[in-house]
N, C-alpha and C positions, 0 to 999 in steps of 0.2 A: 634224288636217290639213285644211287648206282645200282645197275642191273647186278644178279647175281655171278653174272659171269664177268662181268667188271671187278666186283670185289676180290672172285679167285685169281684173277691176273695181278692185283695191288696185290692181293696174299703171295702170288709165285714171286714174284718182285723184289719185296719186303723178305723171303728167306734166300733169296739168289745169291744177296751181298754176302751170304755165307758158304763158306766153304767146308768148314769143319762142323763136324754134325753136335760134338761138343757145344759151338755159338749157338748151333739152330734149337738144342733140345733148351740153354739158356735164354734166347729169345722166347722159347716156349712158355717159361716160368714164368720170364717180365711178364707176359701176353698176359699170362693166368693170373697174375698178381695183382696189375692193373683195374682188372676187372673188380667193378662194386660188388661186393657179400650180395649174397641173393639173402633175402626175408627172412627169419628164423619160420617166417609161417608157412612157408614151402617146404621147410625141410619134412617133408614127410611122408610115410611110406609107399605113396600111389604115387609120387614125385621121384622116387627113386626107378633109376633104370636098370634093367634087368639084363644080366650078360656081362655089366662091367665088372672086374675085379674091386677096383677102388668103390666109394660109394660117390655114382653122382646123381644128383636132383636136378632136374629138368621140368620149370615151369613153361607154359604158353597161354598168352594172352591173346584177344584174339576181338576188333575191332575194327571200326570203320573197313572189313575188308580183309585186314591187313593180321599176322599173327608177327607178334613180337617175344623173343625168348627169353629167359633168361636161367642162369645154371650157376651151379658149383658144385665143386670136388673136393675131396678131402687130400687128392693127392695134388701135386704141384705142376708135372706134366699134362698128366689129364685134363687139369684145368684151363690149361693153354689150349689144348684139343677143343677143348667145349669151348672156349672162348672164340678162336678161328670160325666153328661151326656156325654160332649165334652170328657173328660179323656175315657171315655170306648169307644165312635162312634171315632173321631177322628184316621186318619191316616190308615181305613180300605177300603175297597172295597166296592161299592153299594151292591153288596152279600151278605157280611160278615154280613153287618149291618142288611139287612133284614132277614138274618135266625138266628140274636143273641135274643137268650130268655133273656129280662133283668130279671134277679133274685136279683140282688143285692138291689132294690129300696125296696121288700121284706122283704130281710135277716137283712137289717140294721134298720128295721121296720121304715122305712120313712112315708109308706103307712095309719099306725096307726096312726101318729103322725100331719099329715098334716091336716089342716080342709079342709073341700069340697072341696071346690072353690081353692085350694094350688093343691090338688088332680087330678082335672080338669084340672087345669096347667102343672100339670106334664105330663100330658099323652097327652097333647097337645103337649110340646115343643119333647117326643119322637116320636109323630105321622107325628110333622114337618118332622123330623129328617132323620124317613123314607122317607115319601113324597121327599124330595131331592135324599134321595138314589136311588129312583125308577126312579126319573127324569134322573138322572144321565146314572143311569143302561142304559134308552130307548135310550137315547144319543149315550151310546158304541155301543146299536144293530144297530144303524144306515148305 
């Protein structure tokens, strides 16, 4: 399994080939289209994240350890966002996730390119993200 900061470097990598942000928010879609439908039995309101414009649902499983995510969006970028997201958090340890610095959302200048309210979303569906981890984490000290 790739470290997380292994998978942000294949992430900066994989949007570098591009120049035009037209390709990248396109690559975005693929990303987000790609991805398996999350459960219809996720879709539900303690699943939905707060702050984002579009509506997104945010499961986490949570196992041997390790929490594994998974999400969708009703909008088409968004989903590529969450998609990215899962790819880096997924299959780490509550730990892992809360001492990873995201750089990538940065590097591949996402942060530029999002308007506000996209922006807000972002850092909502990472801020979840944690918030499970840490839930997680209190759980092991138990």
């Amino acid at each position: 399994m790739a470290t997380i900061n292994e998978t942000q470097d294949e992430i900066i990598e994989e949007f570098a080939g591009f120049d035009d942000w037209m390709d990248k928010y396109q690559l975005l879609i693929d990303l987000g289209n790609d991805q398996a439908p999350l459960d219809e039995k996720y879709k539900i309101e303690s699943n939905l994240i707060d702050g984002c414009q579009s509506r997104v649902w945010l499961q986490a499983d949570y196992h041997d350890g390790i929490i594994d995510f998974t999400a969708e969006s009703d909008a088409l970028i968004v989903k590529g966002i969450v998609t990215l997201l899962i790819r880096v958090f997924s299959g780490h340890t509550p730990q892992e996730i809360l001492d990873a610095e995201l750089y990538f959302i940065d590097q591949i200048g996402l942060k530029d390119h999002l308007s506000p309210t996209r922006s807000n979303g972002l850092l909502a569906m990472v801020k979840q993200m944690r918030m499970y981890a840490l839930a997680f984490k209190a759980k092991e000290g138990l």
